[in-house]
KOLLUM-238790 format. One record per atom (N, C-alpha, C): y, z, x; atom name; residue in three letters; residue number from 1. Coordinates in steps of 0.1 Angstrom, whole numbers, plus 5000, padded with zeros to 4 digits. Layout:
REM KOLLUM-238790
<node py="Y" pz="Z" px="X" atomo="CA" residuo="Ala" num="NUM"/>
...
This chain:
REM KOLLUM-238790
<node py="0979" pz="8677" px="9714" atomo="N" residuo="Unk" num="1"/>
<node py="0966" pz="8677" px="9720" atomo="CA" residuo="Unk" num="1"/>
<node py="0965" pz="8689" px="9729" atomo="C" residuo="Unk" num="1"/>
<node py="0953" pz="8698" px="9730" atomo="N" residuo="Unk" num="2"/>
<node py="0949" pz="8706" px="9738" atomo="CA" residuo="Unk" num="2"/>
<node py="0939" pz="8703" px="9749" atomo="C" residuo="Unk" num="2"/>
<node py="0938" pz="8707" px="9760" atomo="N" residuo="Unk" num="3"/>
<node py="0933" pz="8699" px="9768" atomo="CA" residuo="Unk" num="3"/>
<node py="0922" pz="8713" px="9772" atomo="C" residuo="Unk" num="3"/>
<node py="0907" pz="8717" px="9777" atomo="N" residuo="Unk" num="4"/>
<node py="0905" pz="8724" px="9785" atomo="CA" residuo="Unk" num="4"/>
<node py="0897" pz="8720" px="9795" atomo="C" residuo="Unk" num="4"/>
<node py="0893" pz="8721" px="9802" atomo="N" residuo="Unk" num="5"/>
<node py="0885" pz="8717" px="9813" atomo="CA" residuo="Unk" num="5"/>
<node py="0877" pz="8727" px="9825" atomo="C" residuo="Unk" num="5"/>
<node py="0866" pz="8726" px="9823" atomo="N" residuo="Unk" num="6"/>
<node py="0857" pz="8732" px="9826" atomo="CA" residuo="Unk" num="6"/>
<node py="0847" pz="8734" px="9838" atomo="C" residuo="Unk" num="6"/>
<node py="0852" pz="8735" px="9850" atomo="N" residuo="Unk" num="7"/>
<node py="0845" pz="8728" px="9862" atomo="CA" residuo="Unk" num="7"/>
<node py="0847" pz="8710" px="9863" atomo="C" residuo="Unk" num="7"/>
<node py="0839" pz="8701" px="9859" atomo="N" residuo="Unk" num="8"/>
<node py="0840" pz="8690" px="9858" atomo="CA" residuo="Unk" num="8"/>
<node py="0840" pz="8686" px="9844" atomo="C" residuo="Unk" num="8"/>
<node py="0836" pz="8692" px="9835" atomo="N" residuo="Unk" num="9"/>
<node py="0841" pz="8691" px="9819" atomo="CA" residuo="Unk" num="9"/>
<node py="0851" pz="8692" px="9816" atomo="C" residuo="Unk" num="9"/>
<node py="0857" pz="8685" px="9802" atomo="N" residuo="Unk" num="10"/>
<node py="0869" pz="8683" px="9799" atomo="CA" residuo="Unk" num="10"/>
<node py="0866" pz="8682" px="9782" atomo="C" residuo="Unk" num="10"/>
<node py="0871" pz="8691" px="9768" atomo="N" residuo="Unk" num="11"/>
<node py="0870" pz="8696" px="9763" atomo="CA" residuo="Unk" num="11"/>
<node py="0887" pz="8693" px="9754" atomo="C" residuo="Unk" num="11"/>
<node py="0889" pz="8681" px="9745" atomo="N" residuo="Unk" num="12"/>
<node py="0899" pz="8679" px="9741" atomo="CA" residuo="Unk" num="12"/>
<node py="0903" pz="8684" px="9727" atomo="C" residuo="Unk" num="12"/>
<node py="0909" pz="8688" px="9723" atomo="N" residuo="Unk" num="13"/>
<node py="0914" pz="8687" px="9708" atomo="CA" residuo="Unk" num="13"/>
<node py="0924" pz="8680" px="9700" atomo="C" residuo="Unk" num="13"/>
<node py="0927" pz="8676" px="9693" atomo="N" residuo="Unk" num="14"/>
<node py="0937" pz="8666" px="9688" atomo="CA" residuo="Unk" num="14"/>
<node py="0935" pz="8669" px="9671" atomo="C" residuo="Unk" num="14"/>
<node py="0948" pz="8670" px="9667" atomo="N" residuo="Unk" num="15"/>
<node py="0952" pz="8673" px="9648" atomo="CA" residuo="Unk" num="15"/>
<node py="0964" pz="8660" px="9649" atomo="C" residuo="Unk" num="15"/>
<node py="0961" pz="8650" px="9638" atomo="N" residuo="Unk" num="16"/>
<node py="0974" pz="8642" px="9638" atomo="CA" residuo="Unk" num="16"/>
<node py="0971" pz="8641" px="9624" atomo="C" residuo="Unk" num="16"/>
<node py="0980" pz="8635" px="9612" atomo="N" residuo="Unk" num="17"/>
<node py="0981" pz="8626" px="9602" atomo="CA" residuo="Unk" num="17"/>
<node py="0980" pz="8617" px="9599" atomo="C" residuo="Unk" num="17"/>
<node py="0970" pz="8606" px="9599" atomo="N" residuo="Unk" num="18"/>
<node py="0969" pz="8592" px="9598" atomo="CA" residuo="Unk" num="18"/>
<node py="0969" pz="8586" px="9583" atomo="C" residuo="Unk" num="18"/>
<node py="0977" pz="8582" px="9580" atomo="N" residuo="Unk" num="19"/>
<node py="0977" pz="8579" px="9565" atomo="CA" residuo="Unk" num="19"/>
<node py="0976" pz="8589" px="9556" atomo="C" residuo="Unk" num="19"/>
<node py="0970" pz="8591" px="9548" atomo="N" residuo="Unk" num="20"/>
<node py="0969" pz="8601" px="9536" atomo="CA" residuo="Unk" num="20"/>
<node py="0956" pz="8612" px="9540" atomo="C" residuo="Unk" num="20"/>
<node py="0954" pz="8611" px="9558" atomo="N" residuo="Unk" num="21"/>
<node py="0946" pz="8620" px="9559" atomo="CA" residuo="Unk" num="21"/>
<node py="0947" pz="8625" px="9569" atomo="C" residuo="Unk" num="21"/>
<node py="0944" pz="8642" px="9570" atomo="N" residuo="Unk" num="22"/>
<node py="0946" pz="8649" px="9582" atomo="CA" residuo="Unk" num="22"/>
<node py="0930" pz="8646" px="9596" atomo="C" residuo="Unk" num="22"/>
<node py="0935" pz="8638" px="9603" atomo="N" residuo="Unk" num="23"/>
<node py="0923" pz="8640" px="9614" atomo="CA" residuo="Unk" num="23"/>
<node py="0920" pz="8651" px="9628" atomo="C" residuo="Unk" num="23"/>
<node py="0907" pz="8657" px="9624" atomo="N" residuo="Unk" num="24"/>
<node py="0907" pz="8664" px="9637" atomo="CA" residuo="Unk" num="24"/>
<node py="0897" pz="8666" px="9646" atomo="C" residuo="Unk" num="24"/>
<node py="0900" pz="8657" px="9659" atomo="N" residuo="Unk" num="25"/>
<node py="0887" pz="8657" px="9669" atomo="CA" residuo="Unk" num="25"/>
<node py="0890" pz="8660" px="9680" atomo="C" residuo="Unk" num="25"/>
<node py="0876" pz="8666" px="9679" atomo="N" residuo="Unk" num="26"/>
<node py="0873" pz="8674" px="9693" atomo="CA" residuo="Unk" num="26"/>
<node py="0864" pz="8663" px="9703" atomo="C" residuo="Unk" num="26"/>
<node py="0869" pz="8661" px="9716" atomo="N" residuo="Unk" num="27"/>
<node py="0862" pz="8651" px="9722" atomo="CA" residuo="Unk" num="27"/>
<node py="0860" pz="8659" px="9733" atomo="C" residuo="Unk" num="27"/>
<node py="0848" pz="8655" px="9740" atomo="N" residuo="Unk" num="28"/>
<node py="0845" pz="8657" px="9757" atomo="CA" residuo="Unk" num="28"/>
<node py="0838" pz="8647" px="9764" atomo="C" residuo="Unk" num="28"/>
<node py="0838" pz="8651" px="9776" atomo="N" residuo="Unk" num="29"/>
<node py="0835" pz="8640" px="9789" atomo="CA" residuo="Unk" num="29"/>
<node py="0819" pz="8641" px="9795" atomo="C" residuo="Unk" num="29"/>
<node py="0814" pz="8645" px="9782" atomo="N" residuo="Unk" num="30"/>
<node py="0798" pz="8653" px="9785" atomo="CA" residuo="Unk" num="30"/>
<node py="0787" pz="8643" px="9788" atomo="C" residuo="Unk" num="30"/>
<node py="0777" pz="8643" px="9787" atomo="N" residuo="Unk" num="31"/>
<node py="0766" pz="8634" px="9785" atomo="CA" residuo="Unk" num="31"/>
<node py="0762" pz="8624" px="9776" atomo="C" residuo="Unk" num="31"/>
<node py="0767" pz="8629" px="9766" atomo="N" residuo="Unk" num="32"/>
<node py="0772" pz="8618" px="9755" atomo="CA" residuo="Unk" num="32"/>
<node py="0756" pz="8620" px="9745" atomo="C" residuo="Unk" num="32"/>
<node py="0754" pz="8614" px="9736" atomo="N" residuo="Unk" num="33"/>
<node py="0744" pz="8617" px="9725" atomo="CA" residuo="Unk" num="33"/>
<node py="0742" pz="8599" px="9727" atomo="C" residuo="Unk" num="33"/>
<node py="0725" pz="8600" px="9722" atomo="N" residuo="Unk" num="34"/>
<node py="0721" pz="8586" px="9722" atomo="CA" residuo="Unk" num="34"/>
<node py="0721" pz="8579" px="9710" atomo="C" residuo="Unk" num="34"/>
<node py="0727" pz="8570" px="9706" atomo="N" residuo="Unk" num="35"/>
<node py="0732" pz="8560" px="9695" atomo="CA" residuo="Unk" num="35"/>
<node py="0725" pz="8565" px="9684" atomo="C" residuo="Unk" num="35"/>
<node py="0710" pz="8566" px="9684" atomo="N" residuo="Unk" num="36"/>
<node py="0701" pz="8566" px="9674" atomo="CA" residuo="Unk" num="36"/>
<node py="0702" pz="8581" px="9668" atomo="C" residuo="Unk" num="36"/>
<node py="0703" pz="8588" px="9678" atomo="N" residuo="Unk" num="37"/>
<node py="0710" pz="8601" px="9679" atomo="CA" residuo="Unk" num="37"/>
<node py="0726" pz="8604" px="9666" atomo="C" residuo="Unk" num="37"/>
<node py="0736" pz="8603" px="9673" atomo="N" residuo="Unk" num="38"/>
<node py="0745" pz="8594" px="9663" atomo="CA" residuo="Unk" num="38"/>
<node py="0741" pz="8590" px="9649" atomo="C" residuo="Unk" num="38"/>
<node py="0736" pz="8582" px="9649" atomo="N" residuo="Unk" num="39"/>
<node py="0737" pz="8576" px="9634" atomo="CA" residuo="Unk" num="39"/>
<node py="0728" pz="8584" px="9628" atomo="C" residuo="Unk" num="39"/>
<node py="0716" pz="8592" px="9628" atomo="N" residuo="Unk" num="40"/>
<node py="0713" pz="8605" px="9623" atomo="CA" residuo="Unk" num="40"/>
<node py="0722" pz="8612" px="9622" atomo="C" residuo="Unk" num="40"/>
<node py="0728" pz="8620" px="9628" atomo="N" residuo="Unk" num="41"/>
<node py="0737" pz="8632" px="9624" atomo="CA" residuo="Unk" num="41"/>
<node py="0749" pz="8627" px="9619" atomo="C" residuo="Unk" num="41"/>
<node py="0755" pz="8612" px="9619" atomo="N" residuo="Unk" num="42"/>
<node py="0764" pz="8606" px="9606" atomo="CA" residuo="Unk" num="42"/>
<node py="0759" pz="8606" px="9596" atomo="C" residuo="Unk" num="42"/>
<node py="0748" pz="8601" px="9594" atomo="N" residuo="Unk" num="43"/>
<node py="0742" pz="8602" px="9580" atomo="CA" residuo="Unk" num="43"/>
<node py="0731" pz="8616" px="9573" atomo="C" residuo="Unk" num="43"/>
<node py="0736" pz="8626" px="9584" atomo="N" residuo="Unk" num="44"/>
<node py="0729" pz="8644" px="9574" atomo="CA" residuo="Unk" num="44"/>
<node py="0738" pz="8648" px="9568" atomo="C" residuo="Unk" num="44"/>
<node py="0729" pz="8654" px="9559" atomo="N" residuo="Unk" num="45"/>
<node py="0729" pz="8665" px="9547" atomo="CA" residuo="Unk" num="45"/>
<node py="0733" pz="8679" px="9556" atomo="C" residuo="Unk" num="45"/>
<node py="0743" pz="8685" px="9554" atomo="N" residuo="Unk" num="46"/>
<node py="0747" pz="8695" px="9562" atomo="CA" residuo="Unk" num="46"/>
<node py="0740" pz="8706" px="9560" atomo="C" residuo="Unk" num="46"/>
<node py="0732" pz="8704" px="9547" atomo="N" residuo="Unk" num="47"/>
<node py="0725" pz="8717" px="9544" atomo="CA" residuo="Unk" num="47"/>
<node py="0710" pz="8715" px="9550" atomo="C" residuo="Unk" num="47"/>
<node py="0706" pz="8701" px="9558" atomo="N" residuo="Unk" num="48"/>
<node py="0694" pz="8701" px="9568" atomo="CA" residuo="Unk" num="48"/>
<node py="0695" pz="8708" px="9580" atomo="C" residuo="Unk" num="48"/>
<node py="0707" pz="8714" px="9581" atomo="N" residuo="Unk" num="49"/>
<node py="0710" pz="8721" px="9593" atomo="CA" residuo="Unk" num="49"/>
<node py="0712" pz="8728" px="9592" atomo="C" residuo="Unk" num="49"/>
<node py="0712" pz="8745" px="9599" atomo="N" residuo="Unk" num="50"/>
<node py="0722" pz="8758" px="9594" atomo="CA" residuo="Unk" num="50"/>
<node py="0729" pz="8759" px="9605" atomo="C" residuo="Unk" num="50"/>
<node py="0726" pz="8752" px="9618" atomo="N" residuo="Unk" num="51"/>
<node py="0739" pz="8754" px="9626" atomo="CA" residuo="Unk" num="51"/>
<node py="0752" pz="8746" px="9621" atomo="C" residuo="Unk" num="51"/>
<node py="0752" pz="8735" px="9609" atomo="N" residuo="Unk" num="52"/>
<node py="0760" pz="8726" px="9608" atomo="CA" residuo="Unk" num="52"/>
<node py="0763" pz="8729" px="9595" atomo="C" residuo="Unk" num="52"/>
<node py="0761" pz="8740" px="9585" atomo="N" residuo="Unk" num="53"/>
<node py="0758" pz="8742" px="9571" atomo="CA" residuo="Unk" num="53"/>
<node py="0774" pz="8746" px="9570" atomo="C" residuo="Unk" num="53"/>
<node py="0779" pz="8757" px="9584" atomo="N" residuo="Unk" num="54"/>
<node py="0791" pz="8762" px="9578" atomo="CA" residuo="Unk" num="54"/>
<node py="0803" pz="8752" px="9577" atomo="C" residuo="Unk" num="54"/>
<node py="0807" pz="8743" px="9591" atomo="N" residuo="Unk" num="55"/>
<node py="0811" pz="8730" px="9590" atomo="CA" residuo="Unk" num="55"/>
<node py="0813" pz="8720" px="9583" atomo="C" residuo="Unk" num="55"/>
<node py="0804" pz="8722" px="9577" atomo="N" residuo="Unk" num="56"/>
<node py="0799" pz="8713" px="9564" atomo="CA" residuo="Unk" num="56"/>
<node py="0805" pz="8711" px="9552" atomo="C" residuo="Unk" num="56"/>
<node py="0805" pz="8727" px="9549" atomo="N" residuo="Unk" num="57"/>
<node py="0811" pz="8733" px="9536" atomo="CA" residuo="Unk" num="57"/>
<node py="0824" pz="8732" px="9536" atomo="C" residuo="Unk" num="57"/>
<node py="0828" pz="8738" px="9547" atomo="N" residuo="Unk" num="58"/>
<node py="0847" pz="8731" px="9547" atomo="CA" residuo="Unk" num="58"/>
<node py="0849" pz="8721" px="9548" atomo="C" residuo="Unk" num="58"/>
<node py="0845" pz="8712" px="9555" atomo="N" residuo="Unk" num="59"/>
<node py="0844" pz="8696" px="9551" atomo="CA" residuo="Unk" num="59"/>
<node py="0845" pz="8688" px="9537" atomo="C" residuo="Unk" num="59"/>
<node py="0835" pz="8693" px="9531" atomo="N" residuo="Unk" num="60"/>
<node py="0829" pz="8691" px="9520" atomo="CA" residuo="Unk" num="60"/>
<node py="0835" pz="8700" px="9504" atomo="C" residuo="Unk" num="60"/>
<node py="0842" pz="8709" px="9508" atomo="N" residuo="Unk" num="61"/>
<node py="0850" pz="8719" px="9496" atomo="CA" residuo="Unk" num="61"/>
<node py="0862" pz="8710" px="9507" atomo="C" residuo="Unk" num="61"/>
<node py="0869" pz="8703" px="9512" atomo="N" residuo="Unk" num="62"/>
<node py="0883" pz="8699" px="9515" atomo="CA" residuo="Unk" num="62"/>
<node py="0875" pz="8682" px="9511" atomo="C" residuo="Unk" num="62"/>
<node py="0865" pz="8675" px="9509" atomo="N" residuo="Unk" num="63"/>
<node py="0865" pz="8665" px="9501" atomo="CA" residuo="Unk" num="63"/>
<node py="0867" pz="8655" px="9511" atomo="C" residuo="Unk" num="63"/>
<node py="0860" pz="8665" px="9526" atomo="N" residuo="Unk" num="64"/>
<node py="0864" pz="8656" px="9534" atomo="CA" residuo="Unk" num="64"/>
<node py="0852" pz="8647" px="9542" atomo="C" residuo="Unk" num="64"/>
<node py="0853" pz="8642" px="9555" atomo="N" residuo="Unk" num="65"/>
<node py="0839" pz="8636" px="9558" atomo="CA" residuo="Unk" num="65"/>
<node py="0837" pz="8637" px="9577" atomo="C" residuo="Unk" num="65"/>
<node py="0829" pz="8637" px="9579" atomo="N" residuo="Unk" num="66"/>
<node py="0829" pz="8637" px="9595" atomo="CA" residuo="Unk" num="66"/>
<node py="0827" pz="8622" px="9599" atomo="C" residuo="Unk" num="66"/>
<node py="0827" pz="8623" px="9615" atomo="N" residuo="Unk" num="67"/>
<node py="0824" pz="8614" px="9619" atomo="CA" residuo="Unk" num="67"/>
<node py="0821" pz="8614" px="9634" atomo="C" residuo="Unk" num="67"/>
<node py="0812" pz="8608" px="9641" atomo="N" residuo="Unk" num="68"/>
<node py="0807" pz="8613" px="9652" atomo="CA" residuo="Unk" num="68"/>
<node py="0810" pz="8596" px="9662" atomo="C" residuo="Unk" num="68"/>
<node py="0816" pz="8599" px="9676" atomo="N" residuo="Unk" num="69"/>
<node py="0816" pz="8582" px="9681" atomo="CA" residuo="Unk" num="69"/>
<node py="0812" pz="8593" px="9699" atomo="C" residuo="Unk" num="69"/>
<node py="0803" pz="8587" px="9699" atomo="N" residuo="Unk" num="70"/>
<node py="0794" pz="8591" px="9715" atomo="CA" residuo="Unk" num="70"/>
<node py="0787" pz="8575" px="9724" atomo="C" residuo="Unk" num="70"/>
<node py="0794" pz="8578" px="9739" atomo="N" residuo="Unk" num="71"/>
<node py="0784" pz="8568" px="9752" atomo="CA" residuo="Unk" num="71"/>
<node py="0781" pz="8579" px="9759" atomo="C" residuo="Unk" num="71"/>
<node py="0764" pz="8575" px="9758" atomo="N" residuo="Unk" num="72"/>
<node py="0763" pz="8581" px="9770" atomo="CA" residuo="Unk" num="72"/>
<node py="0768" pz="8584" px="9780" atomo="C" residuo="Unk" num="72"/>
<node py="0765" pz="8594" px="9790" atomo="N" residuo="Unk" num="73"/>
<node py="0766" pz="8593" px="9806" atomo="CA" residuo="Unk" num="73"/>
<node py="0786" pz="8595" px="9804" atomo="C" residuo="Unk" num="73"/>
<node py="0794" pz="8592" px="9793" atomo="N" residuo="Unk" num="74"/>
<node py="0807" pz="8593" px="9794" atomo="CA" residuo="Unk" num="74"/>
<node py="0816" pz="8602" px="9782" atomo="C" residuo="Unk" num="74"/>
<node py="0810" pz="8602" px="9770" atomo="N" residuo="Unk" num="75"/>
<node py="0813" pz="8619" px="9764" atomo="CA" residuo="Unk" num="75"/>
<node py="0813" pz="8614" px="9746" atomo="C" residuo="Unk" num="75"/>
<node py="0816" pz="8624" px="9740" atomo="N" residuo="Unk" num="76"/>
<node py="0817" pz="8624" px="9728" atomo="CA" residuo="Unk" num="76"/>
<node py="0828" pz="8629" px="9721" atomo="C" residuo="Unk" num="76"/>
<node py="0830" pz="8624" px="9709" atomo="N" residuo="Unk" num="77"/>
<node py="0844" pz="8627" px="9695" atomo="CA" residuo="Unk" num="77"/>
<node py="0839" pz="8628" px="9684" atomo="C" residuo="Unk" num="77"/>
<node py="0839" pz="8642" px="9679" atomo="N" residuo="Unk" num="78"/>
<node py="0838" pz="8646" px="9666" atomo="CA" residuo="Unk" num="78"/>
<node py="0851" pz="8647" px="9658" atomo="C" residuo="Unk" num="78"/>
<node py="0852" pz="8637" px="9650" atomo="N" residuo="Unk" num="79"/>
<node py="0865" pz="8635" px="9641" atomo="CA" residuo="Unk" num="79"/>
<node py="0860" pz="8640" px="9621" atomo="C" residuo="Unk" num="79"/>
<node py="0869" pz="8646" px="9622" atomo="N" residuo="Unk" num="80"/>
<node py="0870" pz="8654" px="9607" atomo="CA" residuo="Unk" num="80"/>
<node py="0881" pz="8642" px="9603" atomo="C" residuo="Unk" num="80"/>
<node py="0879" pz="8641" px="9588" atomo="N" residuo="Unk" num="81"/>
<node py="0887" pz="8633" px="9580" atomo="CA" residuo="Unk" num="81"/>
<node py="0889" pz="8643" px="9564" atomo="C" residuo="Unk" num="81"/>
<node py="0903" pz="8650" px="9566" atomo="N" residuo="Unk" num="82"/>
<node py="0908" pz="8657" px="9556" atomo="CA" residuo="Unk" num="82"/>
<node py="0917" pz="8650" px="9544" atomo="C" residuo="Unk" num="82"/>
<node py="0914" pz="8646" px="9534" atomo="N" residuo="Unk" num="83"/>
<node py="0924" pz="8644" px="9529" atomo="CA" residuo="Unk" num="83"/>
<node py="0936" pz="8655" px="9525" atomo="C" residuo="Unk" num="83"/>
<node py="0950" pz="8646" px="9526" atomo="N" residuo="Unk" num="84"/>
<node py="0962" pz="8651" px="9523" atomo="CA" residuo="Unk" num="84"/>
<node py="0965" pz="8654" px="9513" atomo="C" residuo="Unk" num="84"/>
<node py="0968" pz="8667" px="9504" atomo="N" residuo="Unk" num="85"/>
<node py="0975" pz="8664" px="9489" atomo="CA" residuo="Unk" num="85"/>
<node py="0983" pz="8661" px="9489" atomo="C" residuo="Unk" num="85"/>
């Protein structure tokens, strides 16, 4: 895990192998995204977005899937789920 931290921000990285898949999330200690929030950007089309289009495509050519887990007021985790050959 890499750790950065930013004045009062804190900016994590983590790659592990969990079963037959490579996970990689980036978490922070931010303001966090509102639930309803969340479950929209779990369920887009990455090509509704062009800031999220390139992201997407590696994701998506690796067969893989995102996944977003945010509280408010206490931060957020974007986890990539890669499968393993």
């Amino acid at each position: 895990m890499r750790t950065y931290n930013f004045d009062s921000g804190e900016i994590c990285f983590d790659v592990r192998k969990i079963g037959s898949e490579l996970v990689i999330s980036i978490s922070d200690n931010g303001v966090g995204i509102e639930p309803e929030e969340v479950a929209r950007i779990n369920k887009m089309n990455f090509e509704d977005d062009s800031d999220c289009e390139i992201v997407g495509n590696v994701i998506e050519r690796h067969n893989g899937s995102l996944w977003i887990e945010s509280t408010v007021n206490i931060g957020t985790v974007f986890s990539i789920y890669i499968p393993v050959v």
